[in-house]
N, C-alpha and C positions, 0 to 999 in steps of 0.2 A: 198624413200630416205633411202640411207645407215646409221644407226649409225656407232658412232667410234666404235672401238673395245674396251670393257671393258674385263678385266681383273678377271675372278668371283670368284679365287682363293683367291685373295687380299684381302677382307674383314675381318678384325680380332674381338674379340668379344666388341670390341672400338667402331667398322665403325660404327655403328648406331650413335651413338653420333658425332662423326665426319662429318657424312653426314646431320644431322640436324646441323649442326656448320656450313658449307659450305652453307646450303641455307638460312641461315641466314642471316652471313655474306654478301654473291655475292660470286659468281665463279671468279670474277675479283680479290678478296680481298684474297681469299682462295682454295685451288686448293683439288677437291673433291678428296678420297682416288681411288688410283687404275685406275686414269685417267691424261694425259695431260694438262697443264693451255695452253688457248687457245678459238678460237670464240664456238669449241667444245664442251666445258666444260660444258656450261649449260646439253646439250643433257647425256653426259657423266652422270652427277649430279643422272638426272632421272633415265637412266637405273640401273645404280649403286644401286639405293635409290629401284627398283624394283628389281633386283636378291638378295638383304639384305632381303628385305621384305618375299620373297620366302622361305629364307634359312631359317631366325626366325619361318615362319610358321611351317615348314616342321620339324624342331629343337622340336617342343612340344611335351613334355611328357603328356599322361594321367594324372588328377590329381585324386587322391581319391576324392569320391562324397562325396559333406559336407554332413554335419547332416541334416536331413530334418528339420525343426521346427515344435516348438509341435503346436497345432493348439491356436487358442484363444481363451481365454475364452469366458465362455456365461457370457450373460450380460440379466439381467432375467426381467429388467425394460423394462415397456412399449414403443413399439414402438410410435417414433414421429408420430404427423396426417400428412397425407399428403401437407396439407399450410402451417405448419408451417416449416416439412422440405424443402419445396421448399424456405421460408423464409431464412431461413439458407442460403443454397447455395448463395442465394443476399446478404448476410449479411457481408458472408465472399468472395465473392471477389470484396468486396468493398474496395477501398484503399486508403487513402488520397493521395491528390491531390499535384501535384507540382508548386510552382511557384505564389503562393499567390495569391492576386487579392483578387477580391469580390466572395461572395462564393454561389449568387445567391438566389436561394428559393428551389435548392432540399436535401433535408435531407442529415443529415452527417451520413450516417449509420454508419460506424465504432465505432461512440459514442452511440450509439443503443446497438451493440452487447453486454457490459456488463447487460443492466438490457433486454437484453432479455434471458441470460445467467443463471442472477439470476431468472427468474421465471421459465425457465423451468426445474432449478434445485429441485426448492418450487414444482412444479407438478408431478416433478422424469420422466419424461421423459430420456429413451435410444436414441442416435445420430445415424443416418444411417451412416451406417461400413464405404460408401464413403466420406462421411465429414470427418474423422477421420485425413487424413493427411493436412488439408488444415484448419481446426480448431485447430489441433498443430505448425502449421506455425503460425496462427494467434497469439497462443501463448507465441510460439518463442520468436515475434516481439514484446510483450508489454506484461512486468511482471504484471502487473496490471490485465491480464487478468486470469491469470497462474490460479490461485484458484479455479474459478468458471469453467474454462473452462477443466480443469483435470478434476474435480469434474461429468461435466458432459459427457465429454470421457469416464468415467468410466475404468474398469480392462484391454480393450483392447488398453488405451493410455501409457500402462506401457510395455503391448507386445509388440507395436510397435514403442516403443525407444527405447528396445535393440536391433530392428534391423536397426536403424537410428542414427547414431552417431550425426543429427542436434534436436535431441529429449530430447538430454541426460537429460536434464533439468526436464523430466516428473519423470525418476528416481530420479533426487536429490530430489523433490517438494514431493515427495509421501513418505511416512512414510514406514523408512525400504528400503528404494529407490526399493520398489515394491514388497521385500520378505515380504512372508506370515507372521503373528506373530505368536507366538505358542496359544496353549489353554491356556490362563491362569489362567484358572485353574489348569494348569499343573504343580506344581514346580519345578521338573525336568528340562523341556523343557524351561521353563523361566528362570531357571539360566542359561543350557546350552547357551541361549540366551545372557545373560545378561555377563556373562564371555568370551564369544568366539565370539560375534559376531561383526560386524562392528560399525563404531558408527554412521552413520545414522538408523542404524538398533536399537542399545540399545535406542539412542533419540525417535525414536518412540514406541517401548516399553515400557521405563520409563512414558512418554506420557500416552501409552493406559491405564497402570496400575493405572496413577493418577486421569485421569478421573474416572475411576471406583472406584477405592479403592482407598484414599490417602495417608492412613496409610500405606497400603504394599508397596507404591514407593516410600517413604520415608526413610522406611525401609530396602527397596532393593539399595535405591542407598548409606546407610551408610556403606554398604557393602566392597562397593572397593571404596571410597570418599578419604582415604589416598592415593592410589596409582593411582588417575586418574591425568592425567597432566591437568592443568591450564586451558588453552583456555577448556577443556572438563567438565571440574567442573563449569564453568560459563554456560553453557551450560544445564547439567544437573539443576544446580540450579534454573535456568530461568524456569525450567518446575513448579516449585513447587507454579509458581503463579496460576496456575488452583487448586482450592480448600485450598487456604491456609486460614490457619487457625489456632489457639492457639494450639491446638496439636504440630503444626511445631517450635516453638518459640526455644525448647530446641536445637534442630539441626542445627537453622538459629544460635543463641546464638554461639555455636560451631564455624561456619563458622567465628565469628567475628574475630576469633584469624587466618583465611588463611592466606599464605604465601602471595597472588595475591591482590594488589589492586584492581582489579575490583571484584572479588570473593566478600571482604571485603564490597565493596558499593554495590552491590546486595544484601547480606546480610544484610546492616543494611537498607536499603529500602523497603527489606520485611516484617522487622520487624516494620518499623514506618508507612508499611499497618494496622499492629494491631496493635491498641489502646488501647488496656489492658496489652503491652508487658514490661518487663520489660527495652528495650533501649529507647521505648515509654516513658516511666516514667521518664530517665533519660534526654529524651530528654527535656521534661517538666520542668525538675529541671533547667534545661540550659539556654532555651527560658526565662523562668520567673521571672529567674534574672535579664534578659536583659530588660524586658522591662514592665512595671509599670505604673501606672497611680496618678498622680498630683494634689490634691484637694486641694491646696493652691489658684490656678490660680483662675480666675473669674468664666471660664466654667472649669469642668474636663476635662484632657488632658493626651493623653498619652506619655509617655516618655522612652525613647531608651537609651541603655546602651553598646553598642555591643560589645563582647567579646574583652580582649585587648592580647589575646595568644590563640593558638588552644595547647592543651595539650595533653598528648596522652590518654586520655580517650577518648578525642573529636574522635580523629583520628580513634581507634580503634570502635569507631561507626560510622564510616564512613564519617564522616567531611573531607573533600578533606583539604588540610591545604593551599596548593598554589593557590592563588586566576589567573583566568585567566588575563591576559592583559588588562591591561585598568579598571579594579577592585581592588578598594579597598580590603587589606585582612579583616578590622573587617567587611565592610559591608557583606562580601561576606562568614564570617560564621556566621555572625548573621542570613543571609536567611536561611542557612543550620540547623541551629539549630530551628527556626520558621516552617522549611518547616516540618521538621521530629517529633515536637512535638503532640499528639493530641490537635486534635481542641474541644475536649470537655473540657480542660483543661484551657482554656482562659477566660468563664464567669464569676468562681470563683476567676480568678486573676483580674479579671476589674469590681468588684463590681458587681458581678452577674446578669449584661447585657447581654442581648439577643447577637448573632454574628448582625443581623441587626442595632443594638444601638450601639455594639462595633466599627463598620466599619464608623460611623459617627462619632468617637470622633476624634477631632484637634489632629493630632501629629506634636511634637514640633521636631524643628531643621532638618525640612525637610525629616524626616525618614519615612514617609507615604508610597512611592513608594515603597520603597523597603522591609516595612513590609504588606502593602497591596499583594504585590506581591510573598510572601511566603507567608503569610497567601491563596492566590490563585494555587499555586502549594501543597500546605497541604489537599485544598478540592478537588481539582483532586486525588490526591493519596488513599485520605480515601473515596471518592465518597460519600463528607461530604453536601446533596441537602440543608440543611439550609444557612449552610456557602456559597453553592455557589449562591445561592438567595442574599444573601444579600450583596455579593460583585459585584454580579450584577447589583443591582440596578435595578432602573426604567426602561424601555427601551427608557419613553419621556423624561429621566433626561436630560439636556443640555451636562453633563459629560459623559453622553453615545454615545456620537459622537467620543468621543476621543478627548485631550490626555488622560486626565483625570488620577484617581491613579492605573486603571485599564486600561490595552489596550488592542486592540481588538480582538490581540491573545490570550489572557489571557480573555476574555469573550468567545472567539469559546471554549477553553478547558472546562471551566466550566459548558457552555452547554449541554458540551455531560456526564456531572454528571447526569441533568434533564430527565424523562419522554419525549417521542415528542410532544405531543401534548402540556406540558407546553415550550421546548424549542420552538416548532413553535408559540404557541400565544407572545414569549418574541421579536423573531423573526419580527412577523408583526407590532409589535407595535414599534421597532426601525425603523423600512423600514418607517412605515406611519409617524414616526418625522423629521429622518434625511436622506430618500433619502437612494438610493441606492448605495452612491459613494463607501462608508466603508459598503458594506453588503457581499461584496462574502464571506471573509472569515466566515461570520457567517451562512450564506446561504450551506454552504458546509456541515456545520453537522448538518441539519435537515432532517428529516425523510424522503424516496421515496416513493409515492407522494407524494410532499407537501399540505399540508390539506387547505380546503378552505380558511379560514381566511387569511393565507400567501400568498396564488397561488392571490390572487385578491388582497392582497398588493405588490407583487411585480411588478403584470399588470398596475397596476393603477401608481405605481412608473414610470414606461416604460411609460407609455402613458403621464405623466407631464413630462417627462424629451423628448418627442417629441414634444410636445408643445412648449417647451422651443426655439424649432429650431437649435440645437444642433445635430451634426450628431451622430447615432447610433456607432459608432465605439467605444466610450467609453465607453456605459454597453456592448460591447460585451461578455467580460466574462459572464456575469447575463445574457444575452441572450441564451447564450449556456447552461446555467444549469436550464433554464427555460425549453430547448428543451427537456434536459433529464427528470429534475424532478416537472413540473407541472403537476396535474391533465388531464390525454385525455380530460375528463368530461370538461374542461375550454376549448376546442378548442371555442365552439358555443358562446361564450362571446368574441369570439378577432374579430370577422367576423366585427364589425365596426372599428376598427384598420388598415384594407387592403386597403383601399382607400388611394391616393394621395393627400395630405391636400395642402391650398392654404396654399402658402410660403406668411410670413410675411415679412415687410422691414426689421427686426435685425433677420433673421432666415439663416442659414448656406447655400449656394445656393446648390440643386440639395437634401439638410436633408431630405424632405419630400417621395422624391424618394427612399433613400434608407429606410427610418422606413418603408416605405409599403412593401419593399423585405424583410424587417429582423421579418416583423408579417407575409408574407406570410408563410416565409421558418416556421416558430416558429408553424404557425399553418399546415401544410402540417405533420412537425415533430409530435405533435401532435394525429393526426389523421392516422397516422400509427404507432404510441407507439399503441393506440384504437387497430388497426388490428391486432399486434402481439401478443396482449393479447390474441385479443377472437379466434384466429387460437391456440392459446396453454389451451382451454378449453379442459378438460377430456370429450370424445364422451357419452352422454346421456347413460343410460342402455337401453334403448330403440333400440338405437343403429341412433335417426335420428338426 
């Protein structure tokens, strides 16, 4: 078969585009360059699209050979064992699932991958070089894992995002975004640092110095603290909560007078961490005004006063003045002034009552919540355990269900003031009164694994609420953080759990069915947390 005649002259440094426009389009719609419109045209199109193709090849100039790359670093930690990195490889191309439904009885490995991440971080284990980019996708896809999963990539996940613009992220995540830091014991090289260098770079600098020494990066950032711009002085300042300390008081003190409102509330919240401070002190003067306690009444009562002006002292210690929407402005500095006072400062104002005695006195005119409720962001901030004891309460109190003057957000914060082993005993003792309905959020911040006491209160919870005849779908959340953080050790107690129980007349039809899928999958989950452990055991000196 003859083609037309095309025309090989014709093509200008356009045709390429024009001939991808034409077979776009259709030849019917658009008439390709250097040809005829006609039943022709398609044929035309092709050859056309093949003497361009030619002439561009033939058109290449050599280009200079890029730089070679410098090789990788060594990474001097032990290799992974054999099971464990075959584990990996299953780990990570495991993907969640599309399209809902029931999700069976086989493990959700992707919810695996972080606390397998964290142990083999705790045993210091190096990643085989070929997991490297498929453990950075992983991380890509979910910030949550970024930390631990850098952490354990180690120095060749910094080499191999500069040469992956989908990686960039290992650069921003890494201190210095991957540049070495200097000796620092070096002053030189630290300033030259600290003066010239970028500002993910100075942020981790200032960092490394504070851990180490907190005098000297306090020291070093008073340096250029005038001439850093705003958004960069909140930033720096954020560092100064690793090791802070009354040393730092006179420099935060400074900060009070910054141009930047948030500068300003950073400041004075670092300052109302310490309780010996003098905006501490001032804050006390404030709070104690406000609120006093009543011995006229039958019982002592305490009694509310709440500011009726923010003044600019208030402001200038960081009292927000404009209360948000929907907030009162005196209620809403009166927290602020309770929140930033110390808590050691309140015994001697309420008749030199324990915080447990104090937390039970009647407050008048409904102001209970809302100084319950700063007095609860005061013991998170000062990580004040008496205070949060005793705003905690019982776990079997009836007001520990909630609403109560404390809520259950405001019980998870406090918690994490607590030890685990006292936050998990406070834990099982809520589970064993009121049920698991109001426990995730509390269940979230105890310790991995949960300790016996808990792991067989939350079983024993699962197992009355399957009795119940109630279909699983409602604790599913608790069922999932069962999978993660129960004891392996508790698989061999759920094995009478697997069974199909006879449906009762008021029991959900088909409930029984699925609790026996939701303890199969729970203990299968389980019993492979068990296997990833002991494949990430350090090999015997023995070597068997």
């Amino acid at each position: 078969m003859n083609s037309p005649s095309v025309s090989v002259d014709s093509p200008t440094p356009a045709a390429w585009e024009e001939l991808v426009t034409a077979a776009l389009l259709g030849t019917d719609r658009r008439t390709p360059p250097g040809c005829a419109p006609g039943r022709e045209a398609p044929a035309a199109l092709l050859d056309t699209a093949a003497v361009e193709t030619v002439r561009r090849r033939a058109g290449l100039q050599p280009a200079r050979a890029a730089r070679r790359p410098r090789p990788a670093p060594d990474d001097p930690r032990p290799a992974l064992p054999p099971a464990a990195a075959r584990r990996l490889a299953m780990l990570l191309a495991d993907r969640p699932g599309g399209g809902g439904g029931r999700r069976g009885t086989a493990p959700d490995l992707m919810e695996l991958l972080p606390q397998w991440l964290a142990t083999v971080n705790d045993r210091g284990f190096a990643p085989p070089p070929e997991t490297l980019p498929a453990l950075l996708d992983a991380a890509r896809g979910r910030t949550d894992l970024r930390p631990a999963a850098l952490a354990f990539a180690g120095p060749r996940a910094v080499w191999l995002a500069r040469l992956n613009p989908d990686w960039r992220f290992a650069l921003r995540a890494t201190p210095g975004g991957g540049a070495a830091l200097p000796q620092l014991d070096d002053p030189a090289e630290v300033q030259q640092l600290w003066q010239e260098g970028l500002f993910a770079e100075r942020v981790a600098l200032l960092s490394a110095i504070r851990a180490r020494e907190p005098a000297a990066a306090r020291d070093l950032l008073a340096t250029t603290w005038a001439t850093e711009r705003a958004e960069d002085r909140l930033m720096f300042l954020d560092s100064l909560r690793t090791g802070l300390g009354p040393p730092d008081e006179a420099f935060l003190e400074q900060a009070l007078a910054d141009r930047s409102r948030n500068v300003r509330a950073t400041a004075a919240e670092l300052l109302s961490a310490l309780p010996g401070s003098a905006l501490a002190a001032r804050m006390a003067v404030r709070a104690g005004a406000c609120v006093a306690l009543d011995h006229t009444r039958d019982t002592p009562t305490i009694i509310v006063e709440a500011p009726h002006e923010c003044d600019a002292g208030m402001e200038r210690d960081g009292v927000v003045a404009k209360a948000p929407a929907g907030r009162g402005e005196r209620s809403w500095w009166l927290g602020q002034l309770v929140e930033a006072a110390p808590l050691a400062a309140w015994p001697g104002r309420l008749g030199g009552r324990t915080p447990g005695e104090i937390v039970t006195l009647p407050v008048a005119d409904d102001w209970q919540g809302e100084l319950h409720a700063a007095w609860c962001r005061a013991a998170v901030r000062q990580r004040d355990g008496a205070w949060a004891r005793a705003l905690l309460g019982s776990p079997a109190a009836p007001e520990a269900g909630g609403p109560g003057a404390v809520s259950l957000a405001e019980r998870a914060k406090l918690l994490g003031t607590l030890g685990p082993a006292e936050r998990a005993e406070w834990v099982a003792g809520f589970i064993a009164t009121h049920g698991l309905s109001e426990a995730f959020q509390l269940l979230g911040v105890c310790a991995v694994p949960w300790s016996g006491p808990l792991g067989r209160a939350v079983v024993d919870a699962l197992n009355i609420a399957r009795d119940a005849g109630s279909y699983p779908w409602s604790f599913s959340g608790v069922m999932g953080l069962a999978e993660r953080c129960l004891d392996p050790a508790e698989a061999s107690r759920l094995d009478g759990l697997l069974a199909v129980p006879d449906e009762t007349e008021d029991a959900s039809p088909g409930a029984g069915g699925y609790w026996a899928e939701a303890f199969q999958r729970l203990v299968t989950t389980l019993r492979l947390r068990a296997a990833m452990l002991d494949e990430l055991k350090p090999p015997s000196p023995s070597g068997v």
